[in-house]
C-alpha positions in Angstrom: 9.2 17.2 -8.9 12.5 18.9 -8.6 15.9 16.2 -8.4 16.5 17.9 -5.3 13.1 17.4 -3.3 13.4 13.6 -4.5 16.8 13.4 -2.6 15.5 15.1 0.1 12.1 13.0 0.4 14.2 10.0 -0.6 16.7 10.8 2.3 13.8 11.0 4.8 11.9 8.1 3.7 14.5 5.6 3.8 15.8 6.6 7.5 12.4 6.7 8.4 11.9 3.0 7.2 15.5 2.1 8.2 14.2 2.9 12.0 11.0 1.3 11.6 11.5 -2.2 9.6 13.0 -4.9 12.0 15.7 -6.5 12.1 19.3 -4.8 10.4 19.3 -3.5 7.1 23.2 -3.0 5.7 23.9 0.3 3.8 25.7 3.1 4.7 23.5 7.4 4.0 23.8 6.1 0.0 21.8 3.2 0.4 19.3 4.8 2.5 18.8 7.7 -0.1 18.4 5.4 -3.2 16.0 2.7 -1.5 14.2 5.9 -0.1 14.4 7.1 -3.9 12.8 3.8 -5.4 10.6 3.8 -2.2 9.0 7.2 -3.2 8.6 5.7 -6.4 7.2 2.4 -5.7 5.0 4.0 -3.3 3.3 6.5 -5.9 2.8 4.2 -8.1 1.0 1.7 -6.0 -1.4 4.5 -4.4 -1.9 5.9 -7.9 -2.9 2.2 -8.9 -5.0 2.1 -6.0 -6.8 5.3 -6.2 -7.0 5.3 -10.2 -7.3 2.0 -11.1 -4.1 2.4 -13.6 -0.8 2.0 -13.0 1.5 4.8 -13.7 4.9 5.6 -12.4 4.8 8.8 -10.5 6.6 9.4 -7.3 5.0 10.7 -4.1 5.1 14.9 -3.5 7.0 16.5 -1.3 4.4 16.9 1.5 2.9 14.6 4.6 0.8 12.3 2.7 3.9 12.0 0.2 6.4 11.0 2.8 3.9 8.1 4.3 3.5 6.8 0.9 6.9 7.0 0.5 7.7 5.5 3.8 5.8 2.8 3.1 6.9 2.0 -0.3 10.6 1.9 0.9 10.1 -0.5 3.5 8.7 -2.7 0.6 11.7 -1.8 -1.0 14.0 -2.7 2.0 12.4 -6.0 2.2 12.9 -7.0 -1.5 16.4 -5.8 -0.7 17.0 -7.9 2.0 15.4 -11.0 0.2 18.0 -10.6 -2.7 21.3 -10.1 -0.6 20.3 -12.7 1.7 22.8 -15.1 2.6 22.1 -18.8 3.0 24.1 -20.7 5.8 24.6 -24.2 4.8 
């Protein structure tokens, strides 16, 4: 898939999950592009290890069933986010 299409589905997938995970997320249009990015990711290769039985790393197309994927694998990747720049009050 062309750079540009992964910014583009990248950008879309992470506001989307920005406005549907709970809670505040931190990040300013950068953030949301690259979590989208690895989101796109994560979520190809989950459905491809789903649907195949094998795990390879692909990223979601471009189209409706893409951006879900994608959606959905960059709220998993806004969650591992937010459990790695958690702060602990003492």
């Amino acid at each position: 898939m062309n750079i540009i299409a992964w910014i583009i589905l990248g950008f879309l997938a992470g506001a989307i999950a920005k406005l549907l995970y709970p809670g505040h997320q931190g990040g300013g249009i950068l953030a949301t592009i690259l979590l989208g990015i690895i989101g796109a990711f994560v979520g190809g290769s989950l459905f491809s290890l789903f649907t195949t039985g094998t795990l390879q790393m692909t990223a979601a197309g471009l189209s409706i069933p893409g951006l879900i994927v994608a959606i959905i694998g960059a709220m998993v990747a806004i969650f591992i986010w937010g459990l790695v720049t958690r702060r602990t009050t003492v």
